[in-house]
Residue, then its C-alpha position, 0 to 999 in steps of 0.5 A: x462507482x457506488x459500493x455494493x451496486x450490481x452492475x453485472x450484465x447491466x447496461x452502462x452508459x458512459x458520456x465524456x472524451x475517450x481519454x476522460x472516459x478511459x478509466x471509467x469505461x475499465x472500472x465498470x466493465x471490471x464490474x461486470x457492466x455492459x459499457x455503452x460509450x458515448x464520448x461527444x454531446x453532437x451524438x445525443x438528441x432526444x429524438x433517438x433518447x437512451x437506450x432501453x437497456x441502459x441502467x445507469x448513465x455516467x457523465x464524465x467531468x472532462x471540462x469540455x462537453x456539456x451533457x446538459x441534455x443526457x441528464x435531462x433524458x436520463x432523469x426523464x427515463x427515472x436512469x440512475x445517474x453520476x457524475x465520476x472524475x475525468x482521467x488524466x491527459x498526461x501520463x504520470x507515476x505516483x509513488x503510494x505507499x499502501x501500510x503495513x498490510x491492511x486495506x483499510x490502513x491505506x490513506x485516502x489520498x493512496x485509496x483515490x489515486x488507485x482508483x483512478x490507475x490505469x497501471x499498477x505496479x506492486x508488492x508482495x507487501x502492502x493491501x495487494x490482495x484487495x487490489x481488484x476492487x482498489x484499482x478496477x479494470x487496471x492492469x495489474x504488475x506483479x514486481x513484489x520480491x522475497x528475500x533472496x529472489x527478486x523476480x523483477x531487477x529494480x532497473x526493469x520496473x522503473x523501466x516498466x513504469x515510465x514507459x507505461x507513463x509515456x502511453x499517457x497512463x496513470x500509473x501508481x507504484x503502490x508499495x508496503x508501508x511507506x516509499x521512502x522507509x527501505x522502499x527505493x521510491x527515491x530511486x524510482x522517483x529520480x529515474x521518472x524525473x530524469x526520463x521528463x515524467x511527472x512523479x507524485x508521492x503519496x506517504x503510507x503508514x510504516x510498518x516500523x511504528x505501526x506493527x509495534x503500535x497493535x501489539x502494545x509497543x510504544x516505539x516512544x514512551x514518557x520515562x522509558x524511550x525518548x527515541x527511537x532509530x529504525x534501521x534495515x536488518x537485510x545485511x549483517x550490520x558493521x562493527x562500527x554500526x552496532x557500535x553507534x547502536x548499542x550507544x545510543x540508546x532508545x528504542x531500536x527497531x529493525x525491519x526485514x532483519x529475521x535472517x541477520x538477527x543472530x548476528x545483530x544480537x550478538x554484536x549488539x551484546x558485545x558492543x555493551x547493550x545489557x543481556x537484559x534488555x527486552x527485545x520482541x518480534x512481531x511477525x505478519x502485523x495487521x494480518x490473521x497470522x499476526x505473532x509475538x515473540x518477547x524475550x530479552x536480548x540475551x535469549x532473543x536468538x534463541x527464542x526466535x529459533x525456536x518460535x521458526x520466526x520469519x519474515x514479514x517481521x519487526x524486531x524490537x529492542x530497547x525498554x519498550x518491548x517490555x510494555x503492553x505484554x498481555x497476561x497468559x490468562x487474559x491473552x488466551x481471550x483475545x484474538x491472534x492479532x493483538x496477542 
């Protein structure tokens, strides 16, 4: 589909086997498009030609029929035409991870396996609002959760998406950030294996390196971090863990841990690591909302009380937190987002 094009109350004509077609025949009707289908070349012959309403003829790459002819009569007829990728003739799931939020962050490969969904299984994370256009005329499934309410147990959306697949559908399970960083996509990806249903992974940019990155903080940096440890901070962390943490050294950054971080800070205080060192929040990134909190972790706790930090947020402790802080004189120029 070509971007920007009006198809509203537009004639389409769509040329290619049903299963081949399905897709196309779903976007272009999500697009207002009035689809004429046309699923073998026996049923084209100039004598009967292209209807006069028809604007735009689409010929389906399913490897079997030859529209040698309906081109031939559309180009005659000076009928825009194109070529689109034909669906898939097996069900199958495909992990995607959609990024820290943004659209645009969303990989190529991730942007081409929505377009071609015939079921979408997604976050309240990750380019959810743009999936309209993403994934035209695809069933939508909503299974995002909150902290504390997941309307959807785990075990039903794994349920949901290989039945969906079993159907023959293409069905893409797009996930915030990447779907082997807290994202369960091993467990969905075991699941779809052992009921005999293909998997493909698509990787997503995490959130842990990316939400740091737009505000300035290097998870790494020459003479300050050689390393960096990502862990989830949804439940309080052990004493043997903090310990491990605190030792370590490097960078630590803690993802879904706003609700835990007073106990994390504590603990990581008690454990050795310096009152002083710095520590930031950055809640909602690569959205308008986009927020930075800085301190150290002595104050951490505190300041996000304070600032009524929530989650979405990355919590960032070690050396780096200290890098990229903008001036107050100059902050005040720059957007929200890169505050």
């Amino acid at each position: 589909m070509i971007p920007g094009l009006d198809l509203a109350g537009q004639g389409v004509l769509i040329a290619g086997a049903p299963w081949a077609a399905r897709r196309a025949v779903a976007s272009y009707m999500a697009a207002g498009a009035k689809v004429a289908e046309l699923y073998t070349s026996s049923e084209f012959s100039y004598r009967t030609g292209i209807d006069p309403t028809i604007r735009l003829v689409i010929t389906i790459d399913d490897g079997a029929s030859s529209w040698a002819k309906l081109r031939a009569a559309a180009r005659h007829s000076g009928i825009l035409q194109l070529s689109e990728p034909a669906a898939a003739r097996e069900g199958k799931i495909i992990l995607v991870g959609g990024g820290p939020g943004s659209a645009d962050l969303l990989t190529v490969r991730g942007t081409n396996a929505l377009a071609m969904a015939d079921v979408v299984f997604h976050d309240r994370l990750g380019p959810g609002q743009d999936l309209a256009e993403l994934a035209p005329g695809a069933q939508l499934v909503d299974v995002g959760k909150a902290p504390g309410h997941h309307k959807v147990p785990q075990e039903q959306i794994q349920e949901g998406m290989i039945k969906a697949a079993r159907t023959g559908a293409t069905v893409v399970r797009l996930k915030g950030g990447d779907p082997y960083v807290f994202g369960r996509g091993s467990e969905e990806r075991e699941s779809a294996l052992a009921a005999g249903v293909n998997v493909e992974v698509i990787p997503g940019i995490s959130s842990a390196i990316s939400v740091p990155g737009v505000s300035g903080i290097p998870v790494t940096a020459r003479g300050v971090s050689k390393s960096f440890t990502v862990v989830s901070g949804h439940d309080p962390f052990t004493e043997t863990e903090l310990s491990h943490l605190a030792g370590m050294g490097g960078t630590v950054v803690v993802l879904m841990g706003v609700a835990t971080l007073q106990q994390t800070a504590a603990g990581l205080l008690r454990h050795g690591l310096a009152a002083t060192t710095p520590a930031a929040v950055i809640e909602r990134g690569f959205t308008d909302s986009q927020r930075s909190t800085r301190a150290t972790l002595g104050t951490l706790a505190e300041a996000v009380l304070r600032a009524g930090c929530t989650n979405p947020a990355v919590i960032i402790i070690g050396g780096v937190a200290a890098l990229g802080e903008v001036p107050e004189n100059v902050a005040a120029l720059l957007p929200a987002a890169v505050r």
